[in-house]
Backbone atoms as SQL, in Angstrom:
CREATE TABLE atoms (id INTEGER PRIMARY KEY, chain TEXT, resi INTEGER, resn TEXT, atom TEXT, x REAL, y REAL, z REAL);
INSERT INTO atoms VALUES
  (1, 'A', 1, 'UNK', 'N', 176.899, -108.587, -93.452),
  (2, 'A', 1, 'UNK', 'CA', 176.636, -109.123, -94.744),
  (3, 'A', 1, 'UNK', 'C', 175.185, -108.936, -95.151),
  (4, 'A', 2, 'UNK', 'N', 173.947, -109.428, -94.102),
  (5, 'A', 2, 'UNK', 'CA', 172.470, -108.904, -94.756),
  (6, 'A', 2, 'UNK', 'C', 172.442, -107.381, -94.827),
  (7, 'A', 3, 'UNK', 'N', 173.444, -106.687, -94.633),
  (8, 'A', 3, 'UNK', 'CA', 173.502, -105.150, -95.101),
  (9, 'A', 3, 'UNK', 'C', 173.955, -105.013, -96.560),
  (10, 'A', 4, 'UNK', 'N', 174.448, -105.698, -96.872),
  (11, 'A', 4, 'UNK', 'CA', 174.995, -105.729, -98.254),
  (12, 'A', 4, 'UNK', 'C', 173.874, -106.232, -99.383),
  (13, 'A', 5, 'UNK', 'N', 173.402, -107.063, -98.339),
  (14, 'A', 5, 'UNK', 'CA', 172.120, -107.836, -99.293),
  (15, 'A', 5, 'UNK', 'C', 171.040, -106.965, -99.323),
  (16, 'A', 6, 'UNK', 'N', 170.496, -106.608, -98.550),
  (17, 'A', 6, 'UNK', 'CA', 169.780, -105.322, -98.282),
  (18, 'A', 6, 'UNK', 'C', 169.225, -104.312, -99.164),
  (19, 'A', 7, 'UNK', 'N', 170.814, -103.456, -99.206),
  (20, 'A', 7, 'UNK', 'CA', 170.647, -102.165, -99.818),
  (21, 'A', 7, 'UNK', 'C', 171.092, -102.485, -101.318),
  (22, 'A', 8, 'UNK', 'N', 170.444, -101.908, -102.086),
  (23, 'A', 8, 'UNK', 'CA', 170.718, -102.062, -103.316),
  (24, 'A', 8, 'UNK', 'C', 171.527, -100.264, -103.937),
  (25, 'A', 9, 'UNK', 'N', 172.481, -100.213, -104.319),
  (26, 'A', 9, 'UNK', 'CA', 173.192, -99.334, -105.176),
  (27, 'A', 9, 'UNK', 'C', 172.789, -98.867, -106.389),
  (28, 'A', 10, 'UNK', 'N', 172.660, -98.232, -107.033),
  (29, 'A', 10, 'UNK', 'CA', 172.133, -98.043, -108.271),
  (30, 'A', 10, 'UNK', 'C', 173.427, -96.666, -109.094),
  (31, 'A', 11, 'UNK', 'N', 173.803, -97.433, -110.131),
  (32, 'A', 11, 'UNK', 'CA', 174.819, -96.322, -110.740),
  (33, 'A', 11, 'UNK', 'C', 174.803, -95.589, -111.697),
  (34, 'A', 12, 'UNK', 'N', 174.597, -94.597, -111.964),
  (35, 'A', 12, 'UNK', 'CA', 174.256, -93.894, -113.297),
  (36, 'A', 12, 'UNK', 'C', 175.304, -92.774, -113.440),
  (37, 'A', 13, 'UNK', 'N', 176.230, -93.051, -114.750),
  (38, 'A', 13, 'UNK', 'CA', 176.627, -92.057, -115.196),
  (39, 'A', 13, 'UNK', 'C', 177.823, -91.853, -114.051),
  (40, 'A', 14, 'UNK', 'N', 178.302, -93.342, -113.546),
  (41, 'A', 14, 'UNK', 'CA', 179.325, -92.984, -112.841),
  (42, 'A', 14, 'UNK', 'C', 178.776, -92.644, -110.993),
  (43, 'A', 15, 'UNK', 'N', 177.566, -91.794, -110.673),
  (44, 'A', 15, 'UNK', 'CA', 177.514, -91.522, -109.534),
  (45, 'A', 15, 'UNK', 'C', 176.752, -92.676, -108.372),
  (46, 'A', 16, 'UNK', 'N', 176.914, -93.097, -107.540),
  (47, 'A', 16, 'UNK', 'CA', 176.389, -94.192, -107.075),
  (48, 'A', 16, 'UNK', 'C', 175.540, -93.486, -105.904),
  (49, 'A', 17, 'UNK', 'N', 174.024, -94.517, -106.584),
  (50, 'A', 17, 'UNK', 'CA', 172.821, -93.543, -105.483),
  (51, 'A', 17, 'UNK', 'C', 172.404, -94.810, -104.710),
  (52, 'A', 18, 'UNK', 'N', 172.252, -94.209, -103.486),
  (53, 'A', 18, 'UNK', 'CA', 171.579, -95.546, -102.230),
  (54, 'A', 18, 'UNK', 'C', 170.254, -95.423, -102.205),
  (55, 'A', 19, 'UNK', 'N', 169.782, -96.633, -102.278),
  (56, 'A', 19, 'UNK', 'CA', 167.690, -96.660, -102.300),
  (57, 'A', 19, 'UNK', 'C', 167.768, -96.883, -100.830),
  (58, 'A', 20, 'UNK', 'N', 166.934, -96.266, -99.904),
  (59, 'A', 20, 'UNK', 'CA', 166.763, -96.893, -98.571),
  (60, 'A', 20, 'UNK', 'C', 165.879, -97.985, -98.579),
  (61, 'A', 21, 'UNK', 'N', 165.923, -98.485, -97.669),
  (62, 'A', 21, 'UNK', 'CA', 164.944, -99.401, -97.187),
  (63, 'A', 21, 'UNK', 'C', 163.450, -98.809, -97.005),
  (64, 'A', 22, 'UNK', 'N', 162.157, -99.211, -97.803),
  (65, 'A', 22, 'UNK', 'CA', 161.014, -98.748, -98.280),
  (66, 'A', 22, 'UNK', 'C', 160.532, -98.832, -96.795),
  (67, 'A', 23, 'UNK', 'N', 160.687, -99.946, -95.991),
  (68, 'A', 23, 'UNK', 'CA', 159.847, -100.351, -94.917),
  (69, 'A', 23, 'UNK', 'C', 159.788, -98.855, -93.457),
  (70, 'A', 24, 'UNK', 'N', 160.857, -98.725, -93.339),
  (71, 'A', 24, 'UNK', 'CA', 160.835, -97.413, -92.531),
  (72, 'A', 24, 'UNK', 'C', 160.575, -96.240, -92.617),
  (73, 'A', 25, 'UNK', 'N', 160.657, -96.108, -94.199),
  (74, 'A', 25, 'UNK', 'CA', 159.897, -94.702, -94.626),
  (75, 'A', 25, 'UNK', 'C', 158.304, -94.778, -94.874),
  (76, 'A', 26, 'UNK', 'N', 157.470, -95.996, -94.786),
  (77, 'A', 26, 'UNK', 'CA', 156.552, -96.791, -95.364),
  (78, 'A', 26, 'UNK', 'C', 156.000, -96.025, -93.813),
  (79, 'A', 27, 'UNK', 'N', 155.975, -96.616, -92.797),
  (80, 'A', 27, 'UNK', 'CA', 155.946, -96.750, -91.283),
  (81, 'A', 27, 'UNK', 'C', 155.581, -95.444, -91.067),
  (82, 'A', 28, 'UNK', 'N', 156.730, -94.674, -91.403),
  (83, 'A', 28, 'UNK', 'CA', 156.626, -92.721, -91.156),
  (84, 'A', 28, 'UNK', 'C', 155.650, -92.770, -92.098),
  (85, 'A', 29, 'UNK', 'N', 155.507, -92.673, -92.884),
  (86, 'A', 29, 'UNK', 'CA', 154.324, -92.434, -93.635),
  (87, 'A', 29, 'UNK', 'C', 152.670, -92.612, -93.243),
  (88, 'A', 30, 'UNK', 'N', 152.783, -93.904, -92.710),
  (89, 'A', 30, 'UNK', 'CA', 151.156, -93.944, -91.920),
  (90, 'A', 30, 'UNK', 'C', 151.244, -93.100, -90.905),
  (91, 'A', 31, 'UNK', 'N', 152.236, -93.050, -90.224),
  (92, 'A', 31, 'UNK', 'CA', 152.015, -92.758, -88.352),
  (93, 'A', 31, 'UNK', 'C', 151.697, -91.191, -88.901),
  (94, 'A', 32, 'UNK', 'N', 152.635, -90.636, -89.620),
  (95, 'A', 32, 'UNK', 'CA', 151.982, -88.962, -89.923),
  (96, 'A', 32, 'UNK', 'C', 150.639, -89.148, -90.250),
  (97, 'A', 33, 'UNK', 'N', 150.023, -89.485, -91.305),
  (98, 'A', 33, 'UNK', 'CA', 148.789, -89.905, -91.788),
  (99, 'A', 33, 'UNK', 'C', 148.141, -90.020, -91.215),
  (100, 'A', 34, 'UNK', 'N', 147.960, -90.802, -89.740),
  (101, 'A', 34, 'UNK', 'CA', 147.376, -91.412, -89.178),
  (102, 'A', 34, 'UNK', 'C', 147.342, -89.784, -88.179),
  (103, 'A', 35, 'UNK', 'N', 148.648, -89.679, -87.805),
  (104, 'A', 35, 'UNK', 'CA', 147.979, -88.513, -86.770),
  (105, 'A', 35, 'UNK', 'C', 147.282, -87.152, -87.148),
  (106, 'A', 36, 'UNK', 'N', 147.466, -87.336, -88.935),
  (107, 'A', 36, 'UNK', 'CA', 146.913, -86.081, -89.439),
  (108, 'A', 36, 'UNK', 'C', 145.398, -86.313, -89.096),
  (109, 'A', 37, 'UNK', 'N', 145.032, -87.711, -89.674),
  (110, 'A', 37, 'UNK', 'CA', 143.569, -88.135, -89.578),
  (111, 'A', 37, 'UNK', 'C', 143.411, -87.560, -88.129),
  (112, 'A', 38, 'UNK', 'N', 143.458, -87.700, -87.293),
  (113, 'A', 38, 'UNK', 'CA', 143.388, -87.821, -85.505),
  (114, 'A', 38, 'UNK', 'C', 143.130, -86.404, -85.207),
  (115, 'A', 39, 'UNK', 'N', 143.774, -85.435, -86.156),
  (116, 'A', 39, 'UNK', 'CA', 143.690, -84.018, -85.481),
  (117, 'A', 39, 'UNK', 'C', 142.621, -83.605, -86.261),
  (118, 'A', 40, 'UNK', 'N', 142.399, -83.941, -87.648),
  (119, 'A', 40, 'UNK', 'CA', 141.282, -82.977, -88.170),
  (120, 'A', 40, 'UNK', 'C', 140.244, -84.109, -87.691),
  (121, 'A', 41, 'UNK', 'N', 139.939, -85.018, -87.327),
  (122, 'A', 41, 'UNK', 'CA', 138.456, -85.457, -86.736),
  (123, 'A', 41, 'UNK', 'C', 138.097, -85.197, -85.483),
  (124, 'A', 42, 'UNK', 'N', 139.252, -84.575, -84.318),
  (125, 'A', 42, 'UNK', 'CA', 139.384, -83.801, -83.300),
  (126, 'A', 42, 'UNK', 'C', 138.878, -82.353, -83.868),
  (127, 'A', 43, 'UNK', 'N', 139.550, -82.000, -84.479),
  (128, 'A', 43, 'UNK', 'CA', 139.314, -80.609, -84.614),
  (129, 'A', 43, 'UNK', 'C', 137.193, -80.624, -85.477),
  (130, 'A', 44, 'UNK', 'N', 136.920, -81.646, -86.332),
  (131, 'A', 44, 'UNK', 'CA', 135.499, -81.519, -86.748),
  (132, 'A', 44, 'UNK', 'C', 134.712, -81.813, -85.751),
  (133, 'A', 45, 'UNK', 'N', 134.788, -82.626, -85.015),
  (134, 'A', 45, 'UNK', 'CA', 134.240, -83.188, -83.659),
  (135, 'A', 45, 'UNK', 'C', 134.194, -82.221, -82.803),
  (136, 'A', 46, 'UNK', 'N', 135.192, -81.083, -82.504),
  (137, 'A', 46, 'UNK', 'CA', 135.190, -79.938, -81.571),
  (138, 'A', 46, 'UNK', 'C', 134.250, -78.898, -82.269),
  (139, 'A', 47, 'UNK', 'N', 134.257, -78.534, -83.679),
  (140, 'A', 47, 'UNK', 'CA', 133.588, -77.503, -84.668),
  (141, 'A', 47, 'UNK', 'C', 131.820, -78.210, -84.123),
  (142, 'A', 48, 'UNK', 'N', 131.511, -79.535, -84.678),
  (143, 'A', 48, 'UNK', 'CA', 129.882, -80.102, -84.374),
  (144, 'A', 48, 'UNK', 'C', 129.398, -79.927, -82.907),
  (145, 'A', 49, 'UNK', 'N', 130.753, -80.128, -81.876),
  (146, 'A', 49, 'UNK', 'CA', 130.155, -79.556, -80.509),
  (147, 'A', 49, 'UNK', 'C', 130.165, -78.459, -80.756),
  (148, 'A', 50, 'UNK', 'N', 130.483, -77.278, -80.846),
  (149, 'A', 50, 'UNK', 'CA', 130.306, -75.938, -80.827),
  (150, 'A', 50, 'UNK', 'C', 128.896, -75.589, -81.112),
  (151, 'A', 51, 'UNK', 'N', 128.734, -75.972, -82.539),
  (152, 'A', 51, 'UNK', 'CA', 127.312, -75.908, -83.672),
  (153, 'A', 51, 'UNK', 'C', 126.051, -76.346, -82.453),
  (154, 'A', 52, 'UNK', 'N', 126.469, -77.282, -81.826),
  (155, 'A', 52, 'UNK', 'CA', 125.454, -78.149, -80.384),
  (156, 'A', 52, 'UNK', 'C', 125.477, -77.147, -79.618),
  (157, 'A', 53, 'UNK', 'N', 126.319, -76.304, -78.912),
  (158, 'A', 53, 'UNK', 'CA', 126.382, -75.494, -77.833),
  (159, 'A', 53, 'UNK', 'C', 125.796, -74.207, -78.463),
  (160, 'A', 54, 'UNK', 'N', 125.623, -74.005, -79.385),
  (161, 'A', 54, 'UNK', 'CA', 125.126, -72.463, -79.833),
  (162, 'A', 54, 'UNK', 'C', 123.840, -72.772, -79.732),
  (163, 'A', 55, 'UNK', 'N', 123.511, -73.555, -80.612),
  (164, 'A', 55, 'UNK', 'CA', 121.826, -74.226, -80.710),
  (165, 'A', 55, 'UNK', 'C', 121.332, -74.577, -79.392),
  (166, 'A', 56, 'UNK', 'N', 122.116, -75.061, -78.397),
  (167, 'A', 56, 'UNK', 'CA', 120.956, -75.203, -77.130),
  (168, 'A', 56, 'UNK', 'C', 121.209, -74.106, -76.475),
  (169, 'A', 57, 'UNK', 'N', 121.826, -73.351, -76.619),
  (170, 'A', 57, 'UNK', 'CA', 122.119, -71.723, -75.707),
  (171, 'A', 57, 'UNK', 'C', 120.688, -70.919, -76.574),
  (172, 'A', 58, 'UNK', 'N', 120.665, -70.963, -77.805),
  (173, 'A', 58, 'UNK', 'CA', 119.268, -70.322, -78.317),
  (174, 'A', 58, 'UNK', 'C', 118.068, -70.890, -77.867),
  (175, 'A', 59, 'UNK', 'N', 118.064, -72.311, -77.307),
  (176, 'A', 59, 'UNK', 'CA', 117.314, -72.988, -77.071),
  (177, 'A', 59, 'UNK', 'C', 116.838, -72.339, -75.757),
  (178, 'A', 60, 'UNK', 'N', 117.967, -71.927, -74.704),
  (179, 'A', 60, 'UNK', 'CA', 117.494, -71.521, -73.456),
  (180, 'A', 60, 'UNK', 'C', 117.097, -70.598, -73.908),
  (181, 'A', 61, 'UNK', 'N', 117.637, -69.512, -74.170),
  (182, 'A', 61, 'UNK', 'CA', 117.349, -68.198, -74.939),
  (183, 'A', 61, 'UNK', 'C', 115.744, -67.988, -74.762),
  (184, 'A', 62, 'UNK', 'N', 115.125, -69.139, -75.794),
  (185, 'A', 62, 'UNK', 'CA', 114.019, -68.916, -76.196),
  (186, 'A', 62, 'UNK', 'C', 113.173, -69.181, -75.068),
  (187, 'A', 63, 'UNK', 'N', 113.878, -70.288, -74.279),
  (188, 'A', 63, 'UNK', 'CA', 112.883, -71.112, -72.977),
  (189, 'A', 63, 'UNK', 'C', 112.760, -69.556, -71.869),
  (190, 'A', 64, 'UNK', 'N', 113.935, -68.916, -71.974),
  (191, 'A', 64, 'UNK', 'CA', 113.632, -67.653, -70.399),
  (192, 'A', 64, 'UNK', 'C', 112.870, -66.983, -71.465),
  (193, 'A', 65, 'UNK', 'N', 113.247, -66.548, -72.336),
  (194, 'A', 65, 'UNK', 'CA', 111.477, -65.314, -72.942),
  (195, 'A', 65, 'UNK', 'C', 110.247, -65.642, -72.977),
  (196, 'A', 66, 'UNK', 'N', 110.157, -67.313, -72.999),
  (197, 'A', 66, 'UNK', 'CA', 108.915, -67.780, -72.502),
  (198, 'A', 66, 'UNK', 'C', 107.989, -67.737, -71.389),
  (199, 'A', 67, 'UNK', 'N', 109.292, -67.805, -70.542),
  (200, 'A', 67, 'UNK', 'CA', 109.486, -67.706, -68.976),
  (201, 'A', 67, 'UNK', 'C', 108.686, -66.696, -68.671),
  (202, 'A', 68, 'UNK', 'N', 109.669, -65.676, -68.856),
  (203, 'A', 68, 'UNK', 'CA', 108.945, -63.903, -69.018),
  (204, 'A', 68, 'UNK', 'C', 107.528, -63.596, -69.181),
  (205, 'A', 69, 'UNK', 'N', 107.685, -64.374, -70.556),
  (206, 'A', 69, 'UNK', 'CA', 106.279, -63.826, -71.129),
  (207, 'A', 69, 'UNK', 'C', 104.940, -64.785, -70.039),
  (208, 'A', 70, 'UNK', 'N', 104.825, -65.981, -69.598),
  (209, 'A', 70, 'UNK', 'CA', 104.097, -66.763, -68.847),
  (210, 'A', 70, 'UNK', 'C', 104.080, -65.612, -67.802),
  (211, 'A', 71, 'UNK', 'N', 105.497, -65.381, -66.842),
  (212, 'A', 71, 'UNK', 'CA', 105.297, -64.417, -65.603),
  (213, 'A', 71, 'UNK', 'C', 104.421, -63.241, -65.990),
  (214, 'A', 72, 'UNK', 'N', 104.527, -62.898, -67.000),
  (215, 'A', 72, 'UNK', 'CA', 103.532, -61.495, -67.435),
  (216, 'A', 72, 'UNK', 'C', 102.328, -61.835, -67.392),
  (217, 'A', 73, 'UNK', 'N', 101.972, -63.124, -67.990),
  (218, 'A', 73, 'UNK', 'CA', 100.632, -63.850, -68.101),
  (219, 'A', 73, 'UNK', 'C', 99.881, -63.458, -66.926),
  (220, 'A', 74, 'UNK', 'N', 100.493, -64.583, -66.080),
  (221, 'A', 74, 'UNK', 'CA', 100.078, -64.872, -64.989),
  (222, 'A', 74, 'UNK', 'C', 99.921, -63.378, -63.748),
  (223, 'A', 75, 'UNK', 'N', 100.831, -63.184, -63.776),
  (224, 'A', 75, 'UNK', 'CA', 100.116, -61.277, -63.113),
  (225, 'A', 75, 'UNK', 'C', 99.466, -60.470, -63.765),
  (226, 'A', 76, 'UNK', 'N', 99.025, -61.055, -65.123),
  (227, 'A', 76, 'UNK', 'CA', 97.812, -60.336, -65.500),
  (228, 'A', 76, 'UNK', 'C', 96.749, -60.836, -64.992),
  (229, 'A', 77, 'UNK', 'N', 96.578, -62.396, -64.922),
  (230, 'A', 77, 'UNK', 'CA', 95.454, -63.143, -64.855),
  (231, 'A', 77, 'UNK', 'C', 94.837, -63.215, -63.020),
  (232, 'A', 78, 'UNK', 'N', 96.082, -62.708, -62.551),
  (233, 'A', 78, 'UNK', 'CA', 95.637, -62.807, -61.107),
  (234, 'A', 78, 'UNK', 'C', 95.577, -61.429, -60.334),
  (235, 'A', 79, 'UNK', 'N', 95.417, -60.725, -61.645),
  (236, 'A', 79, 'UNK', 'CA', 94.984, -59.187, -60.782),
  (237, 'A', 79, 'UNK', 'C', 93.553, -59.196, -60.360),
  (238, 'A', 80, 'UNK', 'N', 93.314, -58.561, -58.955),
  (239, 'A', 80, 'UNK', 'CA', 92.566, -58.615, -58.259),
  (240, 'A', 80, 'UNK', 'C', 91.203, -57.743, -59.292),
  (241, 'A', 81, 'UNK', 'N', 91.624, -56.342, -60.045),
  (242, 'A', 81, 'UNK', 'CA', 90.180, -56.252, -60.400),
  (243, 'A', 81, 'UNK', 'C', 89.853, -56.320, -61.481),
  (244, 'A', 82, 'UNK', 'N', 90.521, -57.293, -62.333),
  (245, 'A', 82, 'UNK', 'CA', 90.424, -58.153, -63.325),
  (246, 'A', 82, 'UNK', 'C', 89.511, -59.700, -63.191),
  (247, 'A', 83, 'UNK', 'N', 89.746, -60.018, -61.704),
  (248, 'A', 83, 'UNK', 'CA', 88.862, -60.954, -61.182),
  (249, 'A', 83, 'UNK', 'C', 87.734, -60.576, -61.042),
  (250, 'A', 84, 'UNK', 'N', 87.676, -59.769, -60.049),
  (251, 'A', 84, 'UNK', 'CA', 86.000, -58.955, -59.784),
  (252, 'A', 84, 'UNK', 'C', 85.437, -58.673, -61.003),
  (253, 'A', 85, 'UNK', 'N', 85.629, -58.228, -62.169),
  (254, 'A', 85, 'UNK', 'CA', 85.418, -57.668, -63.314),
  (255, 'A', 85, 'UNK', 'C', 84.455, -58.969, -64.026),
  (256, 'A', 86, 'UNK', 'N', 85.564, -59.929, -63.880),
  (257, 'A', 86, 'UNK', 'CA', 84.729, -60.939, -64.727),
  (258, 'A', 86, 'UNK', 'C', 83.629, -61.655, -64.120),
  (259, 'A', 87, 'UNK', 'N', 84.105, -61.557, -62.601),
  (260, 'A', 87, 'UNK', 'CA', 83.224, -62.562, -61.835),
  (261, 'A', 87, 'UNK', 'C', 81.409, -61.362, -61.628),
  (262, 'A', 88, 'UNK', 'N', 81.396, -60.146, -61.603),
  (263, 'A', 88, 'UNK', 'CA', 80.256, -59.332, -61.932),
  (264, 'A', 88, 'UNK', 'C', 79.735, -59.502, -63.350),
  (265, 'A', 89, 'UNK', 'N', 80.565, -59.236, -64.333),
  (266, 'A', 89, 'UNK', 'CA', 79.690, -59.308, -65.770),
  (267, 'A', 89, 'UNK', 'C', 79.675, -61.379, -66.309),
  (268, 'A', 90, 'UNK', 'N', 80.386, -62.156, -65.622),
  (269, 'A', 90, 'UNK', 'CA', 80.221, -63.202, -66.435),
  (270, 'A', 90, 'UNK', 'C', 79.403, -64.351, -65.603),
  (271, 'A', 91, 'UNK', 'N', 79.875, -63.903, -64.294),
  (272, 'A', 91, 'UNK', 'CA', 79.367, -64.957, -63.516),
  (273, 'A', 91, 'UNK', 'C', 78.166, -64.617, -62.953),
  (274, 'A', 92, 'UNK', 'N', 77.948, -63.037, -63.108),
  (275, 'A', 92, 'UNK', 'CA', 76.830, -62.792, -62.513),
  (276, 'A', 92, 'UNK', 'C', 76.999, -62.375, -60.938),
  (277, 'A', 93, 'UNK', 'N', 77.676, -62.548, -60.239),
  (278, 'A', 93, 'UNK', 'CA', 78.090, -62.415, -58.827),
  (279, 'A', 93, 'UNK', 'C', 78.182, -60.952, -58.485),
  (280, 'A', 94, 'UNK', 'N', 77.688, -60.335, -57.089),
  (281, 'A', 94, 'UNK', 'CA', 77.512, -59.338, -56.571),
  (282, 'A', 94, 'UNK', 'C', 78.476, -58.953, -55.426),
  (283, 'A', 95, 'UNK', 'N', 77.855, -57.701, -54.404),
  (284, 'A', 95, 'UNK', 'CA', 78.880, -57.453, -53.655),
  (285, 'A', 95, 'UNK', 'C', 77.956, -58.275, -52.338),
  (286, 'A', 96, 'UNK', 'N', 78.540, -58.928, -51.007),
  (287, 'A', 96, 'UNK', 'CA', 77.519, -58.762, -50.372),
  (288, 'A', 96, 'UNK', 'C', 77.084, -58.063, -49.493),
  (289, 'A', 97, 'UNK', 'N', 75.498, -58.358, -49.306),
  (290, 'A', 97, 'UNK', 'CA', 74.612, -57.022, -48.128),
  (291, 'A', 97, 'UNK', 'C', 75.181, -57.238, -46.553),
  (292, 'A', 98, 'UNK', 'N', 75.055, -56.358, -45.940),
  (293, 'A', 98, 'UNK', 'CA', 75.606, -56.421, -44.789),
  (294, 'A', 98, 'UNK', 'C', 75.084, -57.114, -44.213),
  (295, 'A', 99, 'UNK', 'N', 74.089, -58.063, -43.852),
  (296, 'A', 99, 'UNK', 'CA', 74.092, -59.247, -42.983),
  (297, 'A', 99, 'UNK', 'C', 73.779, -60.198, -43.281),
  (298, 'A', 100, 'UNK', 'N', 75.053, -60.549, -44.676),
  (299, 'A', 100, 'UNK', 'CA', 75.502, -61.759, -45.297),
  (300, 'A', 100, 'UNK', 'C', 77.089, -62.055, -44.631),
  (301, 'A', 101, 'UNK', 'N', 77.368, -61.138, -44.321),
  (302, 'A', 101, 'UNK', 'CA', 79.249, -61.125, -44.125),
  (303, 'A', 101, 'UNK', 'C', 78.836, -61.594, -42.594),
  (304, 'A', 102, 'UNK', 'N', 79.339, -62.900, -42.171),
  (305, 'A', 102, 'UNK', 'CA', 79.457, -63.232, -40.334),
  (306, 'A', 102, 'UNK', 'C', 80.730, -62.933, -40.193),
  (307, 'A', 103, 'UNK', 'N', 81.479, -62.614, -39.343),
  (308, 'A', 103, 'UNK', 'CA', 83.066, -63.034, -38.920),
  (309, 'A', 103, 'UNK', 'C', 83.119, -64.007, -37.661),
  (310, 'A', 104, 'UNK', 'N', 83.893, -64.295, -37.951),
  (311, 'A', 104, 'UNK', 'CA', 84.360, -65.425, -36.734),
  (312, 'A', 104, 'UNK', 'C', 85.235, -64.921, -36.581),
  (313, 'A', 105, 'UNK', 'N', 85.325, -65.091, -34.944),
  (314, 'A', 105, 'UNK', 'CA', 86.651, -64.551, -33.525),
  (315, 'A', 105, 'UNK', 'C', 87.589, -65.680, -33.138);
């Protein structure tokens, strides 16, 4: 009997049309909605990590050519007659006379 009360009939023109019940189609309606929301903020959330992973991969990128370029530095700066060079014209420093050099045994 609350089935009867329920559903309402509607007749036009002779043909009799059934309204469903709003509440269960109401229901399907969010839960799709809801999982549509769920996949595209998954899917933007996966796109902004990506955008993150490119940008710190350039980031290393840039950190090893730095790298490089320091290692180049630095075996320039510690070549042996690049030292002598400066230490004669800047520091003034000589070679020494032979009985300045002692060795120890």
């Amino acid at each position: 009997m609350s089935e009867t009360l329920s559903r309402t009939n509607i007749k036009i023109n002779g043909f009799s049309l059934y309204r469903p019940r709003i509440a269960p189609v109401f229901v399907a309606i969010v839960l799709v909605s809801l999982l549509s929301l769920i996949f595209v903020w998954s899917r933007i959330h996966a796109i902004n990590l990506e955008y993150n992973i490119s940008g710190l991969e350039k980031q290393i990128r840039l950190g090893q050519q730095q790298v490089k370029q320091l290692e180049l530095e630095v075996a320039y700066q510690s070549c042996d007659a690049r030292i002598e060079r400066l230490a004669r014209k800047e520091l003034g420093l000589r070679s020494p006379a032979s009985g300045q050099i002692i060795r120890i045994e």
